[in-house]
Phi, psi and omega in degrees: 000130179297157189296321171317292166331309164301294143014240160308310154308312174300301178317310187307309166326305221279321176293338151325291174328302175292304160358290172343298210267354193267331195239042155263030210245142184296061195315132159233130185272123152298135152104347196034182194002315194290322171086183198254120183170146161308145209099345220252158153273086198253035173268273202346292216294340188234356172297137184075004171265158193232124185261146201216081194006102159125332157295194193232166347090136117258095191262099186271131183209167162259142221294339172283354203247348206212161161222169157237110192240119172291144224220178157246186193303327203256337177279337181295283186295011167279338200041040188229140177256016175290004152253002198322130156250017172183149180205137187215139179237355176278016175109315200205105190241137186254118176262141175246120182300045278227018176168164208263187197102175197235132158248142191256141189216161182220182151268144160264038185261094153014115190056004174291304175309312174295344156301331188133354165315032221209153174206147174234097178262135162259129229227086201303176190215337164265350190100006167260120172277139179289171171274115157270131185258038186337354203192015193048007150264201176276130159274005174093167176195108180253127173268158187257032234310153175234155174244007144025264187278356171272317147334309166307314216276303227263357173278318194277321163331261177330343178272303153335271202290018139326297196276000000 
């Protein structure tokens, strides 16, 4: 096989991989079946899960009864949306995790958040899945391995030598 070839053939691979690897990214419904409602456990609900640049959030409610507003860490334990850095009431709200770090999200109905309304994800950034801390305290840590970034590593690998 000419060497242009081979080439190419290696990129093509290597862009498979990543694809691959972009599209190992996670949906999570909160609360499953259950939905972003009152009542809902969401400590329970995140626990042993490992959030990853690039999942998704998926919060379903109904839209007259709830809201979901991301918030910052000192308005989370305030149970106050009075700094909000986003609110959404419409029923089906999708956050996509876009950086690593902890997002705080609360309902912003009066006495909801303080009842269990609140959810907290910590969202790793190195390829090491975080301890999700829903409530600051310790949740416990079940890891989740993702192959991402050994994809990513064995894409660029393949490309050197290539080149």
């Amino acid at each position: 096989m000419p060497k242009t070839l081979a080439h190419v053939a290696v990129l093509l691979a290597a862009g498979y991989m990543a694809a691959a690897a972009l599209a190992s990214a996670t949906t999570f419904v909160v609360g499953d079946d259950q939905g972003w409602t009152m009542g809902g456990d969401y400590v329970a609900w995140a626990k042993g899960k490992t959030f990853q640049v690039g999942d998704k959030l998926v919060f379903n409610y109904p839209s007259a009864e709830h809201t979901v507003t991301e918030v910052g860490k000192n308005d989370y334990f305030a149970c106050s949306g009075g700094s909000a850095l986003s609110s959404d009431r419409s029923g089906s709200t999708n956050v996509t995790l876009t950086g690593p770090g902890t997002r705080y999200f609360i309902c912003n109905i009066p006495g909801h958040c303080t009842i269990g309304m609140r959810l907290a994800v910590t969202v790793a950034g190195d390829g090491s899945p975080p301890v999700v801390s829903p409530t600051g305290a310790a949740a416990g840590a079940q890891v989740r391995p993702r192959m991402g970034a050994v994809v990513a590593a064995a894409a660029g690998a393949m490309i050197k030598l290539a080149l």
